[in-house]
C-alpha positions in Angstrom: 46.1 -11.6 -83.8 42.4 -12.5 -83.7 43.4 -16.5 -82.7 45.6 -15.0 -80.3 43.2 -12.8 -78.4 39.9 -14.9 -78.1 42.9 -17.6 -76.6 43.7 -14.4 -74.1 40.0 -13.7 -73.7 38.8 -17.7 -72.9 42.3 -17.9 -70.3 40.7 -14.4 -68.5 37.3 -16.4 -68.6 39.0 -19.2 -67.1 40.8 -16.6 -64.3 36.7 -15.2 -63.8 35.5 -18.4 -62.7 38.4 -19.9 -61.0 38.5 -17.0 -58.6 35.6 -16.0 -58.2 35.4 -13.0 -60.0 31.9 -11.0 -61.0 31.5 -11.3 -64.6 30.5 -8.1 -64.7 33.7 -6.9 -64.1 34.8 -8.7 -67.9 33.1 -5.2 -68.9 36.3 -3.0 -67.9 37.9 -4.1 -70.7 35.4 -1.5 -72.7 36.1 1.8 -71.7 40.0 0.8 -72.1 39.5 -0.6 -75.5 37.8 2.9 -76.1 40.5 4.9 -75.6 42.6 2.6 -77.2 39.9 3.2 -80.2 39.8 7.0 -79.9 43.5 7.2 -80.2 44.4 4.8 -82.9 41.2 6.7 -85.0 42.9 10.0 -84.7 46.5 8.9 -85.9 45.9 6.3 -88.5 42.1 7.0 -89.5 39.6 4.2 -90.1 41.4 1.0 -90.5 42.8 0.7 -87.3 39.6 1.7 -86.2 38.0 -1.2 -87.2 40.3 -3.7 -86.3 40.9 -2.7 -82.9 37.4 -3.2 -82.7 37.0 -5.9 -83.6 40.1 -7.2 -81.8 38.3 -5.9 -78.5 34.9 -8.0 -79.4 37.2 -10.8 -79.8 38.4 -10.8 -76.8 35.6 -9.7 -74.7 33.7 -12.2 -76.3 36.3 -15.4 -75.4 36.1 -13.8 -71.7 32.5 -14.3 -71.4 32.1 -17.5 -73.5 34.3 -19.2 -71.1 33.2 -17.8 -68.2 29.9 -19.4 -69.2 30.8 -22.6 -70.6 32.3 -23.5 -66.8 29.6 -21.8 -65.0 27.5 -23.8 -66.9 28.9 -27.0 -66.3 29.3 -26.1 -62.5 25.3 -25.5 -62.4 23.5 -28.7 -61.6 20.1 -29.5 -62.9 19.3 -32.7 -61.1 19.6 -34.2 -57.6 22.5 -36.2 -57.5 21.6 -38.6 -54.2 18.8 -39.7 -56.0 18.1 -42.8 -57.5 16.9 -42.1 -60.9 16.2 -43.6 -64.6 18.5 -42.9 -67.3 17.9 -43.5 -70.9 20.9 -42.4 -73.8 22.9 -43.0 -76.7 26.4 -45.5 -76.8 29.1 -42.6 -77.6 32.2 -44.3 -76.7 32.5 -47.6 -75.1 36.1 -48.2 -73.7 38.2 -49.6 -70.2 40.6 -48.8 -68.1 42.6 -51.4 -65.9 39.6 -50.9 -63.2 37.0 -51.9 -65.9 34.9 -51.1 -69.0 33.1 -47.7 -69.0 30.7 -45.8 -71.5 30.1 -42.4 -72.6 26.8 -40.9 -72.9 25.2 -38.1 -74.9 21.5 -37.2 -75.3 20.7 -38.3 -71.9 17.4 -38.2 -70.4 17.3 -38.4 -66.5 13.3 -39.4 -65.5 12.4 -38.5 -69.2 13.4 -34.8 -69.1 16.4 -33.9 -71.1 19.8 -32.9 -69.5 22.8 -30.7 -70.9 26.0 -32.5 -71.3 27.4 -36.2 -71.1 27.7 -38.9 -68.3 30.2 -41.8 -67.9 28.7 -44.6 -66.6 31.7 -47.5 -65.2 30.0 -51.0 -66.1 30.3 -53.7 -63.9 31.4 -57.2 -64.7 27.8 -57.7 -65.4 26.2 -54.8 -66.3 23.5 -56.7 -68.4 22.4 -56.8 -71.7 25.5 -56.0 -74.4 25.9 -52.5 -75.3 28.3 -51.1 -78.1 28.6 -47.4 -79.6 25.2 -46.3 -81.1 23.1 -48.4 -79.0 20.7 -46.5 -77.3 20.6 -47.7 -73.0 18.4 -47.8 -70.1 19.0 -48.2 -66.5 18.6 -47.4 -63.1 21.7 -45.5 -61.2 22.6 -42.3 -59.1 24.5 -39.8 -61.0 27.0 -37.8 -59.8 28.3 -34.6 -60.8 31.6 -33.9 -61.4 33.7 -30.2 -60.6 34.5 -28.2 -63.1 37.8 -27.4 -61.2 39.6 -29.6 -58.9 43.3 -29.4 -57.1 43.2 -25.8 -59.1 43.0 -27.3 -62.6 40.4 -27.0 -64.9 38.7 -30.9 -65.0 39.8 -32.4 -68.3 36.1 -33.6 -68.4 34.8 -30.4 -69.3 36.4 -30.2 -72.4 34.6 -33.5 -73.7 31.2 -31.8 -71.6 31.2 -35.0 -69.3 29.5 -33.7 -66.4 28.3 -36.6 -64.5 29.5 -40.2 -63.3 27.5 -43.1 -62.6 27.5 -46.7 -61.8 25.8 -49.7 -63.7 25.3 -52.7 -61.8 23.0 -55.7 -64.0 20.1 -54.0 -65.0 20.9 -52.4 -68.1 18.7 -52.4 -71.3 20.0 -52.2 -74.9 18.2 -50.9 -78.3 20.7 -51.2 -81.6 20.9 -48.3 -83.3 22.7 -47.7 -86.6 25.6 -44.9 -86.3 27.7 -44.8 -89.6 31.0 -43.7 -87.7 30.2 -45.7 -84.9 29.5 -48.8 -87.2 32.7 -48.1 -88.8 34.9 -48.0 -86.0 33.3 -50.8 -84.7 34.1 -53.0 -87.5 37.7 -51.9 -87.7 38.0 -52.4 -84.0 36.5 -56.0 -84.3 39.3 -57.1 -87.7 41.9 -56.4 -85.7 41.2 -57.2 -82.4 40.1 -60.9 -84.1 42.7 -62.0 -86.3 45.9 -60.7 -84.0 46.7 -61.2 -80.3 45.0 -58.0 -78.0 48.2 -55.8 -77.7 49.3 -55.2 -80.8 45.6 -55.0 -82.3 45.1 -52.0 -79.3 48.5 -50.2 -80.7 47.2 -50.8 -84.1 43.7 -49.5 -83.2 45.4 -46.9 -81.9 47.1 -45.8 -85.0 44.2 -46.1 -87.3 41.7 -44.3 -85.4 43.7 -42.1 -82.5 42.0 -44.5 -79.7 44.6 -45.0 -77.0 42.1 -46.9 -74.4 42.6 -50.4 -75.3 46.4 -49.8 -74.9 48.5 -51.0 -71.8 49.8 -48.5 -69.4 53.0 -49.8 -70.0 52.9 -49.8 -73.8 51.5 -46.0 -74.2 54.2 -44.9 -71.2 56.8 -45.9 -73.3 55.6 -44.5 -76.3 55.5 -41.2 -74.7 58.9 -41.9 -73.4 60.5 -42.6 -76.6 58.7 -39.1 -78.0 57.2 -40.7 -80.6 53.0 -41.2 -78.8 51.9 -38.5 -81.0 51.3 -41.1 -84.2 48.5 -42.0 -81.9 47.0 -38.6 -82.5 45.1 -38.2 -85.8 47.0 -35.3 -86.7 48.5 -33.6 -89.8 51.0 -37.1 -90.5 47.8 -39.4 -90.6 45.6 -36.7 -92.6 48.5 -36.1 -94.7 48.7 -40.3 -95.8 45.0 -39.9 -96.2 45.2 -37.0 -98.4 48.1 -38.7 -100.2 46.1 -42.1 -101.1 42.9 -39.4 -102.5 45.3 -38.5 -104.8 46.8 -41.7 -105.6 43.0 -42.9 -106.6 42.3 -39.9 -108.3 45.1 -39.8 -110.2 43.7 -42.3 -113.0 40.6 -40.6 -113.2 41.4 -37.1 -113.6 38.7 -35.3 -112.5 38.6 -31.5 -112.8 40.0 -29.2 -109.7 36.6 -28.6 -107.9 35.6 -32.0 -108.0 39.1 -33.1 -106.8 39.4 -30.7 -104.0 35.0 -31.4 -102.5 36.3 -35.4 -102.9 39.6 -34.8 -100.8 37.7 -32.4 -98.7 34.8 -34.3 -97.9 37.1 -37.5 -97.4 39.3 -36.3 -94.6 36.5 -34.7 -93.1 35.0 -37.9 -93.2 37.8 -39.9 -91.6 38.4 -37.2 -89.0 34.6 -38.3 -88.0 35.7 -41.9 -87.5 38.1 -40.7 -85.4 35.6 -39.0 -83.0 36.6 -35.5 -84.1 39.5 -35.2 -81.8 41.0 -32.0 -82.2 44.0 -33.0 -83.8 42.0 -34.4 -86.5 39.6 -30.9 -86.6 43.0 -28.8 -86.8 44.8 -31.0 -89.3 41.4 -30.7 -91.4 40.8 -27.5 -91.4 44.8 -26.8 -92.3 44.5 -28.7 -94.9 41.1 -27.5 -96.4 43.0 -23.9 -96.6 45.8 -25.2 -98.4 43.4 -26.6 -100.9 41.0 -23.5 -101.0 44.1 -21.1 -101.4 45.5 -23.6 -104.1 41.8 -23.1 -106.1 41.8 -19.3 -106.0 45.7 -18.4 -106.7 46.2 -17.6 -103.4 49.5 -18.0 -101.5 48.9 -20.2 -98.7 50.4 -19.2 -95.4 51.2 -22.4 -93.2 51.0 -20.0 -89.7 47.5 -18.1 -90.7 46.3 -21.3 -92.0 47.4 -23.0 -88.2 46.0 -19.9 -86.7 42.7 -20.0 -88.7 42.5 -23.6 -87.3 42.9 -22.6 -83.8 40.5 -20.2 -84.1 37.8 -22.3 -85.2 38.1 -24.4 -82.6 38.2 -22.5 -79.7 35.3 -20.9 -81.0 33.3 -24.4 -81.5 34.6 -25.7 -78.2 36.7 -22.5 -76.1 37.5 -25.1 -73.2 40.2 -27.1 -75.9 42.4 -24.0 -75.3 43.1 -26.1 -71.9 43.4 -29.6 -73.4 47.1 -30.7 -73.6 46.2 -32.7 -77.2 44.7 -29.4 -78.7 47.9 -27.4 -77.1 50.5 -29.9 -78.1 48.8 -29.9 -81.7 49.1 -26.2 -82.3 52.7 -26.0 -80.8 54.1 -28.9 -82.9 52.8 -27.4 -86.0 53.9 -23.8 -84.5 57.1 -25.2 -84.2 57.2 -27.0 -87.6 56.5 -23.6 -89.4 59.5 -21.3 -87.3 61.9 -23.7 -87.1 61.9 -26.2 -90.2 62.9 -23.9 -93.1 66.2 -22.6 -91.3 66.9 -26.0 -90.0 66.6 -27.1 -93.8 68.2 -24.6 -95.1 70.8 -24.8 -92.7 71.3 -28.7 -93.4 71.7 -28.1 -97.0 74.8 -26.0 -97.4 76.5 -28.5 -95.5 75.0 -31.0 -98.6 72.8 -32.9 -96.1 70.3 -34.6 -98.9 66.7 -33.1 -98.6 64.8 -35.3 -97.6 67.1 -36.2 -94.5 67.2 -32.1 -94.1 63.6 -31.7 -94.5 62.7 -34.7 -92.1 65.5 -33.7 -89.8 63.8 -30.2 -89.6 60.3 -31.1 -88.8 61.8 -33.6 -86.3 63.3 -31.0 -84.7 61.0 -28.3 -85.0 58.4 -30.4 -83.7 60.3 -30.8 -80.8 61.4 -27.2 -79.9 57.6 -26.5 -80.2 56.1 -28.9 -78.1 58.8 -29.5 -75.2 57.6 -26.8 -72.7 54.0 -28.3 -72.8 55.3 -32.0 -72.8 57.2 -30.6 -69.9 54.7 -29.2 -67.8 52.2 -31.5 -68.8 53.7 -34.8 -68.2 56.3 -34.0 -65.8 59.4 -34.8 -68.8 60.4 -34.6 -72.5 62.2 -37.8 -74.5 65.8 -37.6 -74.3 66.0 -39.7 -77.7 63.1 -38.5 -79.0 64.5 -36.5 -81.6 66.1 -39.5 -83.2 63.5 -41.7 -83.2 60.8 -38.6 -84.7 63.8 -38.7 -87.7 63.9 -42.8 -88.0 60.6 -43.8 -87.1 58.1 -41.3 -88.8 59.4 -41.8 -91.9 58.9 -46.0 -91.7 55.6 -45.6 -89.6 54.3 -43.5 -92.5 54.9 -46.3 -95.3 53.2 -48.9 -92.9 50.3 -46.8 -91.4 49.5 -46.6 -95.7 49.9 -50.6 -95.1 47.6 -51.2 -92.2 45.2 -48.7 -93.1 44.7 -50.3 -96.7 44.6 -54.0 -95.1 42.5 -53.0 -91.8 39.5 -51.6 -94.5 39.9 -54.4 -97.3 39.5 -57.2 -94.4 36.6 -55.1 -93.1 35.1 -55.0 -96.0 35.9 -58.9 -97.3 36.0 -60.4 -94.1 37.0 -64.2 -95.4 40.3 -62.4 -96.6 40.4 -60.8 -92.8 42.3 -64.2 -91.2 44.8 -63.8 -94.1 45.7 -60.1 -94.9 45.7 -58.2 -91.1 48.4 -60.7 -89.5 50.4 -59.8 -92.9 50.1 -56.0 -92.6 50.6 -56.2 -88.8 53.7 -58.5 -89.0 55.7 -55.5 -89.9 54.3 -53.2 -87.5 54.6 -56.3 -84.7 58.6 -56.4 -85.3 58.4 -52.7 -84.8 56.8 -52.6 -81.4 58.6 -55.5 -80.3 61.7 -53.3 -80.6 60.1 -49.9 -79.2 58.6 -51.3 -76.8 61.9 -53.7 -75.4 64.0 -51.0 -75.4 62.7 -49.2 -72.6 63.0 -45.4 -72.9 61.8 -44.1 -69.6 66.1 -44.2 -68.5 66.1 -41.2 -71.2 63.7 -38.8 -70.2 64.3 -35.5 -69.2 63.0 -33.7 -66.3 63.0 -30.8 -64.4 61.7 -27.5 -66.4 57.9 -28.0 -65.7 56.8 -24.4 -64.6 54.4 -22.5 -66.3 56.5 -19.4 -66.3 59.4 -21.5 -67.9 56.6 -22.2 -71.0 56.1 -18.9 -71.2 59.4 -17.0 -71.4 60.6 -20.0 -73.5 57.7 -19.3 -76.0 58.7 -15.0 -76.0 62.4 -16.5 -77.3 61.5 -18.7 -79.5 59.6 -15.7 -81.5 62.3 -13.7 -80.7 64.7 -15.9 -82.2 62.2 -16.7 -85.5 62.0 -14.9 -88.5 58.3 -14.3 -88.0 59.1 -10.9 -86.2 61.0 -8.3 -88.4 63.6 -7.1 -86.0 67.4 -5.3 -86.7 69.9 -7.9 -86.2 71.2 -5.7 -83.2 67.7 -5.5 -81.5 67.5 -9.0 -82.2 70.4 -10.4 -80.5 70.2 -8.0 -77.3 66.6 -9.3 -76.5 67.2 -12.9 -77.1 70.2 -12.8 -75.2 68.2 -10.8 -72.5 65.5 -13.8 -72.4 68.0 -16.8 -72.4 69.7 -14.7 -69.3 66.0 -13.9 -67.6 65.5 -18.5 -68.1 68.6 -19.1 -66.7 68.3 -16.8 -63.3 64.5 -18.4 -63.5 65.8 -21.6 -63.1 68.1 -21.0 -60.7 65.7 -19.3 -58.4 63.5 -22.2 -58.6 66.2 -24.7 -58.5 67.8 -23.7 -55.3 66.5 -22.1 -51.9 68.1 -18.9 -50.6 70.3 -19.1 -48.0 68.3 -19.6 -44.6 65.3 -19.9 -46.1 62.6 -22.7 -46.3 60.5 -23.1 -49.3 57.1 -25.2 -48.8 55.0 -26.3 -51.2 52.0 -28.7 -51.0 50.3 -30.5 -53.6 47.2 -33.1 -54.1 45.8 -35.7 -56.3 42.9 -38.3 -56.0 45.5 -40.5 -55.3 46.9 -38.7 -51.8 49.2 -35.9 -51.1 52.7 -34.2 -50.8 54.8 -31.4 -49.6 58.3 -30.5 -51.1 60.6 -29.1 -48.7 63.6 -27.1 -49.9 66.2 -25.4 -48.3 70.0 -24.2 -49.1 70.9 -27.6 -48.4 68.8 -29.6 -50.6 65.4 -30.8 -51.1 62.6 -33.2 -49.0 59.8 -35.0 -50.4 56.9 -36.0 -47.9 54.6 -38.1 -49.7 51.4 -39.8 -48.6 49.8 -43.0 -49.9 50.7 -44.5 -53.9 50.5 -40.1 -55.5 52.0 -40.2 -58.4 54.7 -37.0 -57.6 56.4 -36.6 -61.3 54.3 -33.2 -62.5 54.5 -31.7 -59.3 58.3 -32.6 -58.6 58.9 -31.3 -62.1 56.8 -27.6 -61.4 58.9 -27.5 -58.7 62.0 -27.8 -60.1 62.9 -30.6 -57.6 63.5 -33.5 -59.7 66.5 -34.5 -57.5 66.1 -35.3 -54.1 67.7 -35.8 -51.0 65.1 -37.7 -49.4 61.8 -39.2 -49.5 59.7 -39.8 -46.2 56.7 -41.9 -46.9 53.8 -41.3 -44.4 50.9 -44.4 -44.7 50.8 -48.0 -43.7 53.1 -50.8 -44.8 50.9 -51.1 -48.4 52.2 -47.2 -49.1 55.7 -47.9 -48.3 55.5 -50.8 -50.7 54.1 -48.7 -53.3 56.9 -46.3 -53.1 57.3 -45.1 -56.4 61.1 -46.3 -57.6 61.5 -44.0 -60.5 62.1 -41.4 -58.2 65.8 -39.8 -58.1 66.3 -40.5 -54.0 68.3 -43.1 -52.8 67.3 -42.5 -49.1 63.4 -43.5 -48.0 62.8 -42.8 -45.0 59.8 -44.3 -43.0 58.0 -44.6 -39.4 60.4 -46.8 -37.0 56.6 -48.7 -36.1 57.2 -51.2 -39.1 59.6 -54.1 -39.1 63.4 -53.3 -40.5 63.2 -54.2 -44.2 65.0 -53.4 -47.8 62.1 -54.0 -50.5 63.9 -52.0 -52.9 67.0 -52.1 -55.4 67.3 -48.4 -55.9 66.6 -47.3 -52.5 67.8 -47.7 -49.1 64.9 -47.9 -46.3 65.5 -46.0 -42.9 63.3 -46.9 -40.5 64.1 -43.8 -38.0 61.7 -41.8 -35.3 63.4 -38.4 -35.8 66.7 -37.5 -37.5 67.8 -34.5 -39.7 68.2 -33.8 -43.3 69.3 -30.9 -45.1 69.0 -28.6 -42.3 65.7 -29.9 -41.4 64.6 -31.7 -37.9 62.1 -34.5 -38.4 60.1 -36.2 -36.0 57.6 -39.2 -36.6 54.9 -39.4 -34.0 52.9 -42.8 -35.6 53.3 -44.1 -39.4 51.4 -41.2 -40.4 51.8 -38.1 -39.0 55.0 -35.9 -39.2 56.8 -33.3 -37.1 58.8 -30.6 -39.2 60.8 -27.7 -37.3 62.9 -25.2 -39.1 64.6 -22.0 -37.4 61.8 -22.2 -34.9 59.0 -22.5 -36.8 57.4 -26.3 -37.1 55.0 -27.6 -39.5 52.6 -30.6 -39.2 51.9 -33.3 -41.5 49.5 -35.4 -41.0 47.8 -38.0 -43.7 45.6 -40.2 -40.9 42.0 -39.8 -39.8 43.5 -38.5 -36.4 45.7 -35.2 -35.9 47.9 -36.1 -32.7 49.0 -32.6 -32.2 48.4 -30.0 -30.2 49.8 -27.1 -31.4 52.0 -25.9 -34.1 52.7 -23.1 -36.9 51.7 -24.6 -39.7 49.1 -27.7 -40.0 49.0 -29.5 -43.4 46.2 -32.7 -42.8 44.4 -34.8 -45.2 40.9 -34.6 -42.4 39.6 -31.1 -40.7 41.7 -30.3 -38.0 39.8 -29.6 -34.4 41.8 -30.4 -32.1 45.1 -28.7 -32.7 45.7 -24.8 -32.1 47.5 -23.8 -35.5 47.9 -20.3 -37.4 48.1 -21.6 -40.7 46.1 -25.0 -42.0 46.2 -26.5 -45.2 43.9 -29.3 -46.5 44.8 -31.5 -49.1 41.2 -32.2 -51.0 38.9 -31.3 -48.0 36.8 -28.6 -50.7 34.9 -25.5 -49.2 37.7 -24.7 -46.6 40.2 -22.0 -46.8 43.8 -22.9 -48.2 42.8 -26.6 -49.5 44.7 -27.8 -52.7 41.5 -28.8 -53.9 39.7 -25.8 -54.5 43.4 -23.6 -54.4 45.8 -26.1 -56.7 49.3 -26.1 -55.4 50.3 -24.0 -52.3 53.2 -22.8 -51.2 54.7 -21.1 -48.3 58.2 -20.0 -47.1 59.9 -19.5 -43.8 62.5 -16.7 -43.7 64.0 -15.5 -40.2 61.9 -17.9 -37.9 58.8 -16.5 -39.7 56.3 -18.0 -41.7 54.9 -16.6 -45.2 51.9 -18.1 -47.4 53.4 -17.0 -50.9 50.9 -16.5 -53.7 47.4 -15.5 -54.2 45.0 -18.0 -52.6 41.5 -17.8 -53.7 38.3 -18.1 -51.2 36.3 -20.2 -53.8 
């Protein structure tokens, strides 16, 4: 209950700043929380009296914790279109496919001390080498990133990265020693020097939970084939750990307290090579209540030891409640704990052996806990997934216990290095070669992203659990009540009603899109290379009838392919063409498609007219239209008399997906309808 409200308090924190909302009005939850108080004291005297209030301070206190944490990151303390001189410590040092980049903490801006962390993208020749734990100087103009943008909360505000900056050949390096730094450099530099550069990133990976140095390619199928999470250090590398403590302790027998501070201290120690991450906190702390419990004769509960977990966290760092790795962590293990037991159980009177049972019901378990988030996170869950969690984990196990011994010997000895990594890898390499030939993105499943589908999937999975002591009767009415309530939910969002136009527009820093649904089907407008997965999968509109591409010949190239349409459509300006296998390119000024009249006035600007009522797209720097009912335009509209306008990333205007996140509208009887609360932020 405690882990459960500060969560509820930090999300109404989150709802504060995101809207707009006085703090002050956090307070209200007082005077209810009195009554609720007053009441509880008079039937059930003082105990309940003291846990509701301290259930209320909980909450109250995640509300306005939050609500600070992102205010405080919004507030800026330095002039950003100024040139200014930046000293601070190596972090992280990483790249993406657009370069190397850095991480920064204890920055001083002009010799005065600043709050948070900046990233700072190095150019091909930034200056003098630089590695974590080096402290940096140079001259740059920082930027300052928003704590919200396209109505999500940045991820860089969980990590406290509040500025971005630039660093073009003028940077100056000081060594300086950082024990986990030092040792995650040295492991970096065995692998990545006696094996070629992609399996030594996957490797890397797996040691120390560093995904960076991977390929796009290689970590997408990863996720597709389910099984990305061994590159979270999480309870399955924590538990090897653990397991090779005891395996060296085992000859020297020392007594329980001195056993459990080694083991203790140990994990806590590799969880600081690993940067902290949160899996690596959560698995920790888990595990340091199993072992505390174990010392004083107590039971140990797996859910209040998760919950205790969670709790510590989000009160160290309340923003994680938002990070996809800290909510993925907590709803595997959630998941592990409901659903494992029965599934064992369940296994075994059919005389399944127990250790296929047991791994088959943390496989599975795993799963049921983490698909809604993987869903509306990433857009899809791993059709095969469950397969490979029971094939893979177990083997993965028995070689991480491999690499990890061979990675720290060669580290240690490195003559030995040239010898021992390629022969701990070798295994691993004719592992990947398979998972990563096989191509598992043709499994995936798609189409239950929503929010609202997380959330009355979670209600029925408790439901369903034996964690809730419910009659058998009451039991089986309100489950079946919840799978009816997700299956007309899905429905609803699956299909339009008849007559009736569903709009919704979405953004990224990549471009923007509008879903058009009716009775008849379903339109994607797309603009530029956006990458439409999440918001196709929200939107329950995985499968489409159509996709009209608005840009210049470069975005119509850059159509994304894995998209379930067979019919492009594009501006009738560029030459006839079929670039693609899975597609067929129409290269038409106006036509109709599932009930809907279209009309291309250039290569990027759209005419949309349903039941009377016609709606503007337009993703150029000019708006050719005059008037309409609803304007949706990537630049600020003055030229064209509309009632409704919609910006895709234009910030500080009314109705932008920017400030807003997703919008949607309808049109019902020749009339249009903004759905939703929009906030004035």
């Amino acid at each position: 209950m405690i882990a459960c409200l500060l969560a509820l308090g930090i999300l109404a924190g989150f709802i504060f700043a995101f809207y707009g909302f006085e703090i002050l009005y956090g307070l209200i939850v007082i005077p209810f929380a009195a009554i609720i108080i007053i009441i509880l004291f008079l039937l059930h005297k003082t105990a309940p009296l003291v846990i509701t209030i301290i259930l209320t301070a909980v909450f109250t206190g995640g509300l306005f914790y939050a609500y600070f944490a992102i205010q405080s990151y919004d507030t800026d303390e330095i002039k950003t279109t100024e040139t200014v001189f930046i000293s601070a410590t190596v972090l992280e040092k990483s790249q993406t496919d657009y370069g190397e980049y850095i991480i920064l903490e204890n920055v001083k801006v002009n010799g005065k001390s600043i709050r948070g962390k900046v990233q700072a993208n190095l150019s091909s020749s930034y200056g003098e080498f630089c590695d974590v734990g080096y402290k940096v100087e140079f001259y740059s103009a920082l930027q300052k990133y928003d704590a919200f943008n396209y109505g999500n909360l940045n991820y860089l505000v969980q990590e406290d990265i509040r500025y971005r900056c630039s660093v073009y050949g003028d940077l100056k390096s000081d060594y300086r020693f950082s024990l986990f730094a030092a040792i995650r450099t040295a492991i970096r530099q065995t692998l990545f020097e006696n094996v070629d550069r992609d399996t030594a990133a996957i490797c890397y990976a797996m040691l120390i939970g560093d995904t960076t140095y991977m390929s796009d390619e290689a970590l997408d199928n990863f996720r597709y084939g389910g099984i990305a999470h061994i590159f979270a250090v999480s309870g399955l590398h924590i538990g090897i750990i653990f397991l090779i403590i005891g395996l060296i302790l085992k000859p020297i027998k020392p007594n329980k307290y001195v056993s459990a501070a080694i083991r203790i201290g140990l994990i806590i120690f590799y969880s600081g090579i690993c940067g902290f991450t949160v899996s690596s906190v959560r698995a920790v702390i888990m595990c340091t209540v199993s072992i505390i419990a174990g010392l004083i004769y107590c039971k140990n509960d797996s859910l209040n030891s998760l919950a205790t977990s969670a709790f510590l966290i989000l009160l160290i760092k309340p923003l994680s409640l938002f990070s996809v790795g800290f909510q993925l962590s907590i709803c595997a293990v959630g998941g592990i704990n409901i659903f494992s037991r029965q599934i064992n159980n369940l296994l075994k009177k059919v005389r399944v052996p127990q250790k296929i049972s047991s791994s088959v019901g943390t496989a599975v378990g795993a799963q049921l806990g983490t698909m809604p988030i993987m869903l509306s996170s990433f857009g899809y869950v791993s059709g095969v997934g469950l397969l490979l969690n029971i094939v893979f984990v177990p083997v993965i196990s028995i070689l991480f216990i491999l690499l990890f011994g061979g990675t720290i010997i060669s580290a240690i000895v490195p003559l030995i290095a040239t010898f021992v990594v390629p022969t701990v890898v070798l295994p691993i390499q004719a592992l990947l070669s398979f998972l990563l030939s096989t191509g598992f993105d043709s499994a995936v499943v798609t189409g239950l992203g929503s929010v609202w589908f997380a959330v009355i999937y979670f209600v029925l999975i408790f439901i369903i659990s034996d964690k809730i002591n419910l009659t058998a009767v009451f039991r089986l009415i309100s489950s079946s009540t919840m799978i009816i309530v997700l299956s007309l939910y899905v429905v609803f969002m699956t299909f339009a009603p008849f007559n009736t136009l569903n709009i919704s527009i979405s953004a990224n820093n990549f471009g923007g899109s509008v879903i058009l649904k009716s009775s008849q089907g379903t339109v994607l407008v797309t603009t530029d290379t956006m990458n439409n997965a999440k918001f196709l999968n929200e939107n329950y509109s995985v499968f489409l009838d159509g996709v009209i591409v608005l840009g210049n010949e470069e975005c119509v190239l850059d159509y994304d392919q894995s998209l379930r349409c067979s019919n492009v459509y594009v501006s009738n300006l560029y030459f006839p063409a079929q670039p693609f296998k899975t597609a067929v390119v129409h290269y038409e000024k106006d036509f109709k498609l599932c009930g809907i009249n279209f009309e291309f006035v250039d290569g990027y600007s759209l005419i949309v007219e349903y039941n009377g009522v016609s709606i503007c797209i337009c993703a150029g720097e000019t708006i050719p239209f005059t008037k309409c009912d609803l304007l949706i335009s990537k630049y600020a509209n003055t030229v064209c008399n509309t009632k409704q306008n919609v910006y895709f990333s234009l910030k500080g205007y009314k109705n932008n997906v920017y400030d807003c996140g997703n919008i949607n509208y309808s049109v019902n009887d020749g009339k249009l309808y903004l759905n939703g609360i929009i906030p004035n932020r």
